[in-house]
Structures are given as C-alpha cells and as structure tokens.
C-alpha positions in Angstrom: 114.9 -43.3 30.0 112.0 -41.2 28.7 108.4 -43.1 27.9 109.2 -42.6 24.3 112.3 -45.0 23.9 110.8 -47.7 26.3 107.9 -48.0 24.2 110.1 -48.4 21.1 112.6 -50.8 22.4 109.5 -53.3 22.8 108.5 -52.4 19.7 111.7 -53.0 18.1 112.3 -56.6 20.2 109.4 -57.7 19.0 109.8 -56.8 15.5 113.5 -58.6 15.7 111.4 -61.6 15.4 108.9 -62.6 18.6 105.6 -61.2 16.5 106.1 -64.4 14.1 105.9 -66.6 17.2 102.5 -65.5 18.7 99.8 -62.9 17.5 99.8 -59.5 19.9 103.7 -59.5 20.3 104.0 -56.4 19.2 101.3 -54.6 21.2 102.3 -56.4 24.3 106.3 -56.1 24.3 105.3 -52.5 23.5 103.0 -51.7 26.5 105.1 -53.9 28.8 108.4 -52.2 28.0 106.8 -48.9 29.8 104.4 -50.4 31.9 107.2 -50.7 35.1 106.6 -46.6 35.1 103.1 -47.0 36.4 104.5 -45.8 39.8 104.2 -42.6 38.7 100.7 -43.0 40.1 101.9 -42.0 43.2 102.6 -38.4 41.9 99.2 -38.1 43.0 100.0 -38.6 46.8 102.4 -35.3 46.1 105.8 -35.0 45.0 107.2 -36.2 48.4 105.8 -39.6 48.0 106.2 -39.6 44.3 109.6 -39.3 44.4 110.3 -41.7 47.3 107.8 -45.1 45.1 109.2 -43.8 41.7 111.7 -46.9 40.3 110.9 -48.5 43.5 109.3 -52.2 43.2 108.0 -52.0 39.4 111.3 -51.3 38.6 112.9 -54.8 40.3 113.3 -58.5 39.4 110.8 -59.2 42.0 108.1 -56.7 39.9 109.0 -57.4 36.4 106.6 -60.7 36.4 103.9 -58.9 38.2 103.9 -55.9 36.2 103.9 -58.4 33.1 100.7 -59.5 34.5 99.2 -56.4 34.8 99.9 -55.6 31.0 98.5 -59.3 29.8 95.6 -58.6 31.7 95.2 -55.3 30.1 95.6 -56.9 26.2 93.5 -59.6 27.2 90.4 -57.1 28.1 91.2 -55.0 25.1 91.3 -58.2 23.0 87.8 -59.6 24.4 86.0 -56.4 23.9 87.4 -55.9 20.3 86.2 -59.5 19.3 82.7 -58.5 21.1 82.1 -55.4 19.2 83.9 -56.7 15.8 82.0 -60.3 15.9 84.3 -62.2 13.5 86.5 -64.8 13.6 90.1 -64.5 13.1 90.8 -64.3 9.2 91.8 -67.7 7.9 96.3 -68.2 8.2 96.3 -65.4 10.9 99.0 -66.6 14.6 97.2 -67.7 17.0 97.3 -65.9 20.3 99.4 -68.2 22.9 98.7 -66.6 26.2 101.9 -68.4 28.1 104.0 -67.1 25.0 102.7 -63.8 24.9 103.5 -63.9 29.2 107.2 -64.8 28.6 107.6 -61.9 25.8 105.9 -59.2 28.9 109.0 -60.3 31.1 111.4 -59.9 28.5 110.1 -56.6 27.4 109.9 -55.5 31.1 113.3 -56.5 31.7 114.4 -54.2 29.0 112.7 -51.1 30.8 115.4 -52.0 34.1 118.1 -51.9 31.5 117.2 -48.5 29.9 116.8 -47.0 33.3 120.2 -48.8 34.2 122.3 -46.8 31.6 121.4 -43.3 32.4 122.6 -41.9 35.9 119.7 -41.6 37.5 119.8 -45.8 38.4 117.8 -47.9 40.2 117.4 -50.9 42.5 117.2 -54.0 40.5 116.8 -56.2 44.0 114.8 -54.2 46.0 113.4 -54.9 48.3 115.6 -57.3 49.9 118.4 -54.5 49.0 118.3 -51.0 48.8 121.5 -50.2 46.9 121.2 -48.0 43.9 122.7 -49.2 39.9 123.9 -46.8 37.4 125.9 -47.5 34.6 126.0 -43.4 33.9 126.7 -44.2 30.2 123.5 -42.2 28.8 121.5 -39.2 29.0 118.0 -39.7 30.3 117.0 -38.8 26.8 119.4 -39.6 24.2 118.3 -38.3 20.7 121.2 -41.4 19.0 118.9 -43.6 20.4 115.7 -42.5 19.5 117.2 -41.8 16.0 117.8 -45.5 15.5 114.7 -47.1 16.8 112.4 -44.5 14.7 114.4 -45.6 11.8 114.6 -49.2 12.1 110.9 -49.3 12.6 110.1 -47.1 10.0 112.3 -47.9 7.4 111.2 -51.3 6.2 107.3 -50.2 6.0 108.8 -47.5 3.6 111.0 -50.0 1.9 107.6 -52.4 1.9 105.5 -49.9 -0.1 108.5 -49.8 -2.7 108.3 -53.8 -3.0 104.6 -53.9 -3.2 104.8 -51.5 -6.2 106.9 -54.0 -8.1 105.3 -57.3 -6.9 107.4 -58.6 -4.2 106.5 -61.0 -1.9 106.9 -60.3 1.5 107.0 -64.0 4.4 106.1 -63.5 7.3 106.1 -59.9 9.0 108.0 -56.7 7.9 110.5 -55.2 9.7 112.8 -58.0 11.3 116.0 -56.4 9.8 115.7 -52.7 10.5 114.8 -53.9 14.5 117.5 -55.9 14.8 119.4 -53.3 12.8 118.4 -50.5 15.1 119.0 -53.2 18.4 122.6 -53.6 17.6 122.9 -50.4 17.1 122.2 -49.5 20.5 124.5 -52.3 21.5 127.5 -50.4 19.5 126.2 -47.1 20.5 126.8 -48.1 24.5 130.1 -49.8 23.7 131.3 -46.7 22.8 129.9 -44.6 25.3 131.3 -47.3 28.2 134.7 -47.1 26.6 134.8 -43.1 26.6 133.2 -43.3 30.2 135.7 -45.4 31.4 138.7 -42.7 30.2 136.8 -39.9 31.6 136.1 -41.5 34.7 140.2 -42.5 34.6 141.0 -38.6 34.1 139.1 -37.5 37.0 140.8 -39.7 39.1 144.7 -38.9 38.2 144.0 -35.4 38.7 144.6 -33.4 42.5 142.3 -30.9 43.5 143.2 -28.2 45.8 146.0 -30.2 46.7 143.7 -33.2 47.5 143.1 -36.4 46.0 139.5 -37.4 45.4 137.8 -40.0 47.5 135.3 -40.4 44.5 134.4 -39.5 41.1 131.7 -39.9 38.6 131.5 -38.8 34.4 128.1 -38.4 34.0 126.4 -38.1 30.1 125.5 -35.4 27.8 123.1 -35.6 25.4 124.6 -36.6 21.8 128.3 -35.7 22.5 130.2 -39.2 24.1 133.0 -37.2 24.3 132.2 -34.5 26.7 131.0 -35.6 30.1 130.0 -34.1 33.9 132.7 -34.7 35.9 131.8 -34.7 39.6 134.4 -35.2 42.1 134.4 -35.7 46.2 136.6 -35.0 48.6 136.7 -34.8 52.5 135.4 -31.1 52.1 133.5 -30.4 48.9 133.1 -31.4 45.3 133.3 -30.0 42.3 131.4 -30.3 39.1 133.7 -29.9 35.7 133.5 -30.6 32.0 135.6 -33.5 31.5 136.6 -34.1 27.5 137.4 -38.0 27.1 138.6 -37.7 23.5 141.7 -35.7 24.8 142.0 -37.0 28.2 141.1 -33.4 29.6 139.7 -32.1 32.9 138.1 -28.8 33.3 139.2 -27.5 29.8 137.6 -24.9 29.7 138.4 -23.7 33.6 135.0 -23.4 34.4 134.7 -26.1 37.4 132.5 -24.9 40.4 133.0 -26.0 44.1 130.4 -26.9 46.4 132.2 -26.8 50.0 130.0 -29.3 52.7 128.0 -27.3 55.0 128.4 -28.1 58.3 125.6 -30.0 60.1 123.1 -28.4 62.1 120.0 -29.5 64.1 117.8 -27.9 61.0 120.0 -30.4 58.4 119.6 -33.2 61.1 116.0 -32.8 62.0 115.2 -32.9 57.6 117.5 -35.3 57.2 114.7 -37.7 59.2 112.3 -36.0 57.6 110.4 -39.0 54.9 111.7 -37.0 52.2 114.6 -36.4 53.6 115.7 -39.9 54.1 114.5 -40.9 50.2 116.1 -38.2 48.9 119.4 -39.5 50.8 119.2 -42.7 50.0 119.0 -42.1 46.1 121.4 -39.2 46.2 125.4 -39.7 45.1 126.4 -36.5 45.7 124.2 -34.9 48.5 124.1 -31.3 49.7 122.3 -30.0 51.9 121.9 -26.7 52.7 120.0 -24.6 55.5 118.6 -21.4 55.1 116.3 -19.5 57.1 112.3 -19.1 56.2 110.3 -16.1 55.8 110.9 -13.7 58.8 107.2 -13.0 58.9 107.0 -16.8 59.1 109.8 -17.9 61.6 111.6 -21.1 60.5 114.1 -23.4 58.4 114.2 -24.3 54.7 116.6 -27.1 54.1 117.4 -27.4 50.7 118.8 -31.5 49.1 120.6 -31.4 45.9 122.0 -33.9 44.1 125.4 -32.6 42.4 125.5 -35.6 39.4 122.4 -33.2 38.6 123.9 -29.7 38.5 126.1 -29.7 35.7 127.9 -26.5 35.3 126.6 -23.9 33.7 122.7 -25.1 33.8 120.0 -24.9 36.1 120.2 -28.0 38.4 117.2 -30.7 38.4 115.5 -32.4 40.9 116.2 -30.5 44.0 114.1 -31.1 47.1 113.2 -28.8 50.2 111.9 -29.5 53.7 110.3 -26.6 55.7 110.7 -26.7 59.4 109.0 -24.9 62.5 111.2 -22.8 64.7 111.2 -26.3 66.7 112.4 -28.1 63.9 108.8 -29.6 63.1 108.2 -30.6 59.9 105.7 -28.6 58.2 106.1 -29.0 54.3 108.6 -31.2 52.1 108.6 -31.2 47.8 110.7 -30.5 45.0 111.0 -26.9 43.1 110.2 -24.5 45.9 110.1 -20.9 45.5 111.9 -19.1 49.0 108.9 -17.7 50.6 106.3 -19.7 49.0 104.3 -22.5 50.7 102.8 -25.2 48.3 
C-alpha cells in the first residue's frame, strides 16, 4: 500500500488501545508501520537495483524485528534530545516509557505493513530469504481511497467529538480515540471480507469461461480502486493471455467486449541473453504474467531493446505500469537496464 495508509494503520492500532499501555505508542506504531519501506534507499543505486531490494528483506518475518529496532532506536534519540533541549521532568500522572513494551508494539506495527502490502497484487515474500516465492491476496488496489476514508475518520472523529465534550464539561479517562480506531480497524476487516468474497466469484468466472476455444491454465481478478465489483481479469493459456473487465456482481466476463490478447513471443537469443540480465532475472521472478518482447535499437546505434511487462499491470484501456527494458549490443552485451524507457533514448 501507499506510505499514507501504513502510517495510519499504526496510528489507528495504537489508538485501539496500546497508547494507554506505555507513553510513545502512538509515534512508534506510526513510524514502524512504514518504516519496512526504507528499501527504497536503494532507488539511489538506480532503478535496476531499486526494483530488485524493494519488499525484499524489510518486508519479511526475518526483518520485521530488525526494522523494529531501527525505529526504537530512532524514538529513543528523538526522545533524549527533546528531554535535553526541553529540561523538565515528565509532568506529574504522565505513562511511563517501557522500552521492551514500546519494542513489542514496533513488531506488531511492522507486521501490519506485510499485511497491507499482502492485500494488493503487487505481493511480497513474507519468508524470504529462505524462500523466494511471491504472496498476493489481489483483494485491494495499491491505493484504496475506502480505506483511507475510514482511518482519516476514525482518527479524526473523536478529537472533533472531544472538543464538543469539553464544551459541556465532560470528563474524558484515559486517551481519546479508542472507539473510532477500532471503529475504523473493523472496518477494514468488513471492507476485505467483501472484497475476498467478490474476488473469489470473479476469479470463479474467469475460470468457467473458454477462450479461443481453449481453457485457461491460469487466471487472476485483480482490484480497482473503489468499485469491488469490477475487477482485471487476466487469463493464461499455452499461447497468450488476455486482459478483460470481469463484473463479479453479475457473474460477467468481458461485458463490455473489450478484452485484449497478448500472444507469447517466441524466444530469441536477445529475450534469452536479458532474461540473465540482473534485471531481467528480478523482474522474472516477481512477474505473474511476463512478456517479453524484442525490438530492435536505434539503427544509428546497432542493437536490441527487450522490453518485460507484467500483464496483472496493463489493465485494459490504461497505460500499463512498471515495465522494464534491457538494452543489448549487437553481441547481446548488456549495456543499459531500467524501467520507463523512451525507444531511442539512453538513460
């Protein structure tokens, strides 16, 4: 999921009723909810190598106690250089900071960020690196405005409804806001029971349906923003997929007759020789639906650009996402690899 719904979900989970157990819940479920995307880092290295560490080991069992680490290290240093420059004690009735609490609350915060990033259909490995295999539950959109709605609202809410009370008197225990989180948690819950359950009849429709007189080896819905009705339906067979609208609600696939066919190229040294190439190999290892095309370079500059699409990512009638290119010598050298080339163009 985006940055913005990580950081709320810790939010919210702490507000559900860990900040009355220890002081700095709240800033430390928050920080460690997002803190597994610090692999974006490699970014820097160029989008090759970007690509290939993002949702690698930060986003794992093995990483989420690490990565709470780093975060408590990063509140604690915050903490001691606010006390130095504030120079007062704690006002009197205030939690107390338990460290090994506070530690416990980081895992459970980061555990949340691999179960965000599960739901959408982009996955990741949960046991890497002792397993490479890629989890998706492909029940949300990457950003999913249902979800955002609910935690901004559950957050919000009772501080609104706590300036009401203060106006008349009330006394408030404890802190605001355990209701709306929880209310905005379940939520979430109902929200993905839904979205399983219309996933699971799309998925069903793809797979009683023949196309071009073949069955399909394998199909995915994948989500829409908003809609849980209307889904990506990707199919495979022996020779090509297809990517369709699939409505879930009716039980109907390709209703509109807009489904587009992507036949499989047939290999060639240029595929094979990117296909080894480091991107190449990362990018086929994530992909689902891989296709890879070949397509010669420049003729001023003699050559191959192979091209690795995802088809989960084209949906039918936008622009597909994250495709990657590898740009070979006329020996099939590599010479360039990255995502969003322009034919012609060297970055």
């Amino acid at each position: 999921m985006e940055p913005i719904t990580h950081f709320l979900t810790g939010a919210a989970l702490s507000r559900a009723g860990f900040n009355r157990t220890t002081a700095l819940a709240t800033v430390t479920m928050t920080l460690a909810a997002e803190a597994g995307d610090i692999d974006l880092v490699a970014y820097i290295r160029g989008s090759a190598v970007g690509f290939a560490q993002h949702r690698g080991i930060t986003h794992t069992f093995l990483g989420v106690p690490f990565v709470a680490a780093l975060t408590l290290g990063v509140v604690w240093a915050v903490r001691a250089a606010w006390l130095r420059v504030r120079k007062r004690p704690p006002r009197p009735g205030a939690l107390p900071v338990r460290w090994g609490r506070l530690y416990g609350l980081a895992c459970i915060a980061g555990l949340s960020h691999l179960l965000l990033d599960f739901t959408n259909n982009y996955g990741l490995r949960p046991f890497y690196p002792f397993q490479g295999r890629w989890y998706a539950w492909d029940i949300v959109f990457i950003i999913e405005p249902v979800m955002l709605v609910l935690l901004l609202a559950g957050l919000s809410l009772p501080f609104l409804f706590g300036l009401v009370s203060s106006e008349v008197g009330a006394r408030q225990k404890g802190p605001r806001g355990r209701g709306g989180a929880i209310f905005a948690l379940l939520g979430i819950l109902l929200l993905w029971g839904v979205r399983d359950y219309e996933h699971r009849r799309a998925v069903s429709a793809l797979e009683s349906f023949e196309y071009q007189g073949q069955a399909a080896t394998r199909a995915s819905a994948l989500p829409y923003m908003v809609n849980p009705f209307i889904w990506q339906g990707v199919i495979e067979t022996d020779r090509f997929y297809q990517s369709m609208r699939v409505d879930s609600a009716r039980g109907e696939v390709d209703p509109d007759g807009r489904a587009v066919t992507y036949y499989k190229p047939e290999e060639s040294p240029a595929s094979q020789a990117a296909r080894q190439s480091y991107l190449g190999r990362a990018y086929l290892d994530w992909a689902r639906y891989p296709l890879v095309r070949v397509e010669p370079r420049d003729p001023r500059d003699p050559g191959w650009v192979v091209t690795f699409s995802d088809v989960r990512f084209m949906y039918p009638g936008r622009r597909g996402v994250l495709e990657a290119y590898v740009e070979l010598s006329p020996s099939l050298r590599v010479e360039d690899e990255g995502f969003e080339r322009t034919l012609g163009t060297r970055r």
